[in-house]
Phi, psi and omega in degrees: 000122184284147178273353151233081178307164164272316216242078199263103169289128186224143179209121172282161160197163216218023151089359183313127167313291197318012173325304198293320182297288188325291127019287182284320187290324171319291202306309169297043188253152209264135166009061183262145171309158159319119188195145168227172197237119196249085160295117189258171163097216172216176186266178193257144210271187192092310190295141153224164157293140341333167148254105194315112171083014177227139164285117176256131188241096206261137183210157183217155170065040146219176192289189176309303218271314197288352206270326235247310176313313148358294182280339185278316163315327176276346192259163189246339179266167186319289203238142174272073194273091162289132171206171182258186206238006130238076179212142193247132156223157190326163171281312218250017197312261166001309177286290172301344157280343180286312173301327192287283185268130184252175163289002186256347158216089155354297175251120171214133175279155192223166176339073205260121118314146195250148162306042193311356167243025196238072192319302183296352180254289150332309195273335190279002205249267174337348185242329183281297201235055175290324230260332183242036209276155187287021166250357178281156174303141171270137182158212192308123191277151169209167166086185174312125161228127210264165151277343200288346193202033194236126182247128175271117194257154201279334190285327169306301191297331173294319206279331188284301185116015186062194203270188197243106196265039143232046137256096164305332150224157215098340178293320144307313161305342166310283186311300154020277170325305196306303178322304181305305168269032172277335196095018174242123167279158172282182169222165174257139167220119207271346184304346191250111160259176141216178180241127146304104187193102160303339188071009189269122177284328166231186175306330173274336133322266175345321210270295203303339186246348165289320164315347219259306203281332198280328194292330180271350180267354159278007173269319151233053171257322182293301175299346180093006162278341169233101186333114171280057206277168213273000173229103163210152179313345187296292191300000204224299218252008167283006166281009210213061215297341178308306230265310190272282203308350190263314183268326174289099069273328191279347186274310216259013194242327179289321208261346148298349165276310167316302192267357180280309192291341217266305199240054198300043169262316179281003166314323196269022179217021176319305193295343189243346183311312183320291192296311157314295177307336170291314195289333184280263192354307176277354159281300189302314192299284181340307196284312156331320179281329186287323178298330168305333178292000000 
């Protein structure tokens, strides 16, 4: 391990078996650059400490976003590589993000695999991170871009102050925002991947973390990071709960139409579709109860 990387992997954790995985999948990486590895949170249990080749940093009681600002206080490297702690990533992930991202493009997402034997996992996958799935085209990133997969040049990350940790959620989208009007956009590059995989098995899972995604995007709809127009459905139908549940069902039978028909790479994940449309509903519902509180 060079004592000046090139290349700094940074992972929040919340203690996930899958850790572990993530972890081995780092190690089995491929013509990889000078890069060290900076673990925030806790482990999982049974894991100890040391870790072979990971600075591990233990912390309990902060968000994402503080774990990660964290991990960064610590690194050392160029480039900023984030991915979570349930990500599989490519043998060649590390090497090809190094290629990817530069100082002429600064941010860039990289690739999500989907869980393909896992329906309920799959389809919350299929509803968040269709816009960055590795069969879409490379260029300008749009739609949802995750931390689960994202490169940073350090200088970009200094000048923005990093994410804003008095968003527990949402906080990547935040940044995003900032980066973008700083002048660094993001871009997509599916060539650097990881597989995405939570593990969530049932209907109620899937409910609990689209409520998870609604609480952050009413955060920053409340703050003024996402533009709020004076006639929308938000404002209008929690008053109207019949009225609301009728329409998240048709915004989520459209916007599961928006990302399939478009796109017949995602056919094959048919078997996941029930579960994408659960996950649009139940977010769109949420965000309704919350804006009514």
């Amino acid at each position: 391990m060079n004592p000046t990387p090139v290349v700094s992997i940074l992972i929040p954790s919340d203690g996930r078996a899958s850790l572990r995985d993530t972890l081995a999948s780092i190690g089995a990486s491929r013509n990889a650059p000078d890069h060290e590895i900076i673990l925030v949170g806790r482990l999982p249990d049974g894991m100890e400490t040391p870790i072979p080749f990971v600075h591990f940093i233990a912390c309990t009681g902060m968000g994402t976003g503080a774990m990660r600002n964290m991990a960064v206080s610590h690194a050392k490297g160029d480039l900023f590589l984030f991915t979570d702690s349930d990500c599989i990533v490519d043998p060649d992930w590390m090497a090809r993000a190094a290629r990817s991202c530069t100082p002429e493009r600064p941010v860039v997402a990289g690739g999500i695999r989907f869980p393909e034997t896992n329906p309920w996992d799959c389809g919350d996958n299929l509803a968040i991170f269709h816009a960055t799935h590795v069969s879409q085209r490379a260029g300008r990133a749009h739609g949802h871009v995750g931390t689960n997969n994202l490169a940073v040049r350090r200088e970009v990350f200094s000048t923005l102050g990093g994410f804003d940790i008095s968003l527990t959620v949402g906080e990547d989208g935040d940044f995003l925002a900032r980066a973008a009007k700083a002048g660094y956009p993001a871009f997509f590059d599916p060539s650097f991947a990881v597989r995405h995989q939570s593990n969530r098995e049932t209907q109620t899972q899937v409910q609990a973390h689209a409520a998870w995604y609604a609480s952050g995007y009413v955060n920053l709809l409340r703050s003024g990071i996402l533009p709020h127009g004076k006639i929308r459905a938000e404002s209008i139908l929690p008053r109207h709960p019949r009225m609301a549940s009728v329409w998240s069902g048709l915004k989520a039978t459209l916007a599961l139409a928006r990302i399939v028909l478009p796109h017949p790479a995602f056919w094959r994940y048919r078997r996941s579709f029930a579960a994408a449309w659960i996950f649009l509903y139940a977010r769109r519902r949420a965000v309704f109860r919350l804006l009514a509180e």
